[in-house]
C-alpha positions in Angstrom: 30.9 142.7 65.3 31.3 144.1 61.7 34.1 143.7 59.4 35.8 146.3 60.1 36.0 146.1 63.7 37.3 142.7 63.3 40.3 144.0 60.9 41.0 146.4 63.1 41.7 144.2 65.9 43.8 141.5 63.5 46.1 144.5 62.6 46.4 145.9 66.0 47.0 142.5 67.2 50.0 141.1 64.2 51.6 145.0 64.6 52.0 144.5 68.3 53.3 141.4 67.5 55.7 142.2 65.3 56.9 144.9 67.3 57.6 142.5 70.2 59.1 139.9 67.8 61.8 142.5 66.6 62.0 143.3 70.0 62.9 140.1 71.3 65.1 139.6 67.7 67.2 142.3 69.0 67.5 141.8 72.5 68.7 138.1 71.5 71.4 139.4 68.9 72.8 141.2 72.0 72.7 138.4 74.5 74.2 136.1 71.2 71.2 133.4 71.8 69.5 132.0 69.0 68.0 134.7 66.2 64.5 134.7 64.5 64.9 134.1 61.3 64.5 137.0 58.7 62.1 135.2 56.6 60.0 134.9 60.2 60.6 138.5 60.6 59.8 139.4 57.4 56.9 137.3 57.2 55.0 139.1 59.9 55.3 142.6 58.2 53.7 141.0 55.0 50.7 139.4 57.3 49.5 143.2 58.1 52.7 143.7 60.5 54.1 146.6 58.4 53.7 149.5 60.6 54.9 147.4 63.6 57.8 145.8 61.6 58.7 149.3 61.0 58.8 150.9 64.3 60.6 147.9 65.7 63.4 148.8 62.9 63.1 152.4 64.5 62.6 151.7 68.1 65.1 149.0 68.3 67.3 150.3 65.7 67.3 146.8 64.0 67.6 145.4 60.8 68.3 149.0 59.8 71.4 147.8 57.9 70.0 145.5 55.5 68.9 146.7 52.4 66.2 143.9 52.3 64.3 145.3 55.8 65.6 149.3 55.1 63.2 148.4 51.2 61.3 145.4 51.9 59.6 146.8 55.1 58.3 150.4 53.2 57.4 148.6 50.2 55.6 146.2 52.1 53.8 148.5 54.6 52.8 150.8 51.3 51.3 147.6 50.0 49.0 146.9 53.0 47.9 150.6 52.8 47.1 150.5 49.2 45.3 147.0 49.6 43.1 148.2 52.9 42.4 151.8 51.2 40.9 149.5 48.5 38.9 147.3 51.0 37.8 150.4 52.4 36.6 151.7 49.2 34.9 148.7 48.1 32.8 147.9 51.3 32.0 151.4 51.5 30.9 150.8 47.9 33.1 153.6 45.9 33.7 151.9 42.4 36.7 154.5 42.5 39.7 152.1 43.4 37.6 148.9 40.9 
């Protein structure tokens, strides 16, 4: 299995995740059980979870409120594409991004 397979599969995997995670987050703010913490939430977007962190704001219509999910989660998610365009670039061996 190359490399890039294997990415693939981690950020298919921690996006799913953290889709479900702000799934369950919400559905427990509505029953009033216990939360997930923001930092947890928060957390998963910044381990490759961006896109998913950001369609579970969308989908769920959570966090969508708080200035540090409605900034953090795009400046997050722009982070992860600017560091895997430059991990793209550099196995592919383009010296444009070094």
């Amino acid at each position: 299995m190359d490399i890039f397979t294997v990415l693939l599969i981690y950020l298919e995997a921690v996006n799913l995740l953290t889709l479900a995670v702000f799934g369950l987050d919400k559905h427990r703010a509505r029953v009033h059980r216990e939360r997930i913490p923001e930092a947890a939430l928060l957390g998963l977007a910044a381990l490759g979870g961006g896109i998913g962190a950001l369609a579970g704001m969308l989908l769920f219509r959570h966090k969508i409120r708080k200035r540090k999910f409605t900034v953090g989660v795009p400046v997050i998610l722009a982070l992860e594409l600017a560091i895997a365009l430059s991990i793209v670039f550099v196995l592919a061996g383009d010296p444009f991004l070094l």
